[in-house]
N, C-alpha and C positions, 0 to 999 in steps of 0.2 A: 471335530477337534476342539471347538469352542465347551463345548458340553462336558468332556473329558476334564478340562483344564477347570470350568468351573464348576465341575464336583471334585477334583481336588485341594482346591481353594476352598470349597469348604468344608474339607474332612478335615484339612490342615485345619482351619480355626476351629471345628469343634474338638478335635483333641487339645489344641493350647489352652481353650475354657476351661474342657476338662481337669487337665493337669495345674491350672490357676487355681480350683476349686477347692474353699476349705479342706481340713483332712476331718475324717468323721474322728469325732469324740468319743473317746469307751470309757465309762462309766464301771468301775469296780468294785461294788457298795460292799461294807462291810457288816457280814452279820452278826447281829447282836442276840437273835435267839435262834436255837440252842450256842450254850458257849458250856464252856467244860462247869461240873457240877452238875448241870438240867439233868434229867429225869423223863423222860416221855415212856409211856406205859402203852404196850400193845392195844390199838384201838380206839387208842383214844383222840378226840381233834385238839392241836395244838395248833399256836402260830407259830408261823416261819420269821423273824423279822431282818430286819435290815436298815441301817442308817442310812437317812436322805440329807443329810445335812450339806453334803459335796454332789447333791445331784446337779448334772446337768438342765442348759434348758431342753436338750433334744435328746431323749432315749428311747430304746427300742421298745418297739411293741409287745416284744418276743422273749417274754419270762418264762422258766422254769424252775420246777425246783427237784432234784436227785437227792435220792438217800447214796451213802456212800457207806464204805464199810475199810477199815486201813486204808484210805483214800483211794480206792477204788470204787468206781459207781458202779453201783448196784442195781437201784431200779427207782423209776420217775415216783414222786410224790404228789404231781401235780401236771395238770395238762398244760397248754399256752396259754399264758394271761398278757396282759397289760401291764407292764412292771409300773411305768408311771405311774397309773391308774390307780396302782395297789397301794402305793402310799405308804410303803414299807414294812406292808404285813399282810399275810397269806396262809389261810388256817390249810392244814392238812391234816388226815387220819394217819396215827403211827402203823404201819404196817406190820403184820405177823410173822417178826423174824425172833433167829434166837436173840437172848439176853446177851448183854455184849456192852464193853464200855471204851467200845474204840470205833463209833458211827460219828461219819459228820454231814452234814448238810451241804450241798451244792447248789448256788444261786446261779443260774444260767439267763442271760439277756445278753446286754452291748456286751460281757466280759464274763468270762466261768470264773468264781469264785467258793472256794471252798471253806467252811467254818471250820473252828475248835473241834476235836471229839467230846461227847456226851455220853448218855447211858441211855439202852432203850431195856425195859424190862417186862417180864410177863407180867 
């Protein structure tokens, strides 16, 4: 009975820890390239970028970044990065889609963020 009781006592305190415990921070960064006007041309390497001016000190490891189409995703532009790491810029190849002046860009880490539409062209 003694054993019961003090593994109760300490579920109870590590759930109170738990629910004491900072709330994780999500970081929204705001991209700044492509923004409406840009131009990226099938095949070509451009950078992704994104302002760090509001970053946190703790962000996720777990960058992505999705082409989008009418704000629908479409398909990854990029594997998993380091978003700290990147420093707020991340080259990728424009994929060989049609011409079209309504794609935006998708930052995925602490928080899915999606840019301006652009123009990608043959």
């Amino acid at each position: 009975m003694k054993f019961s009781a003090s593994f109760l006592a300490s579920a109870f305190a590590l759930f109170v820890a738990s629910a004491k415990a900072a709330p994780s921070i999500v970081w929204d960064p705001t991209i700044t390239s492509p923004v409406t006007g840009t131009v990226w041309t099938v095949g070509t390497m451009v950078n992704v970028t994104w302002s760090t001016t509001d970053q946190p000190s703790t962000v996720s490891n777990a960058g992505e970044i999705y082409l989008a189409k009418d704000q629908v995703q479409m398909m990854a532009l990029s594997g998993t990065f380091d978003l700290a790491a990147a420093d707020g810029s991340y080259a990728v190849t424009v994929p060989d889609v049609p011409t079209g002046d309504d794609y935006q860009v998708i930052l995925y880490g602490d928080s899915g963020n999606i840019g301006p539409s652009f123009v990608i062209a043959a």
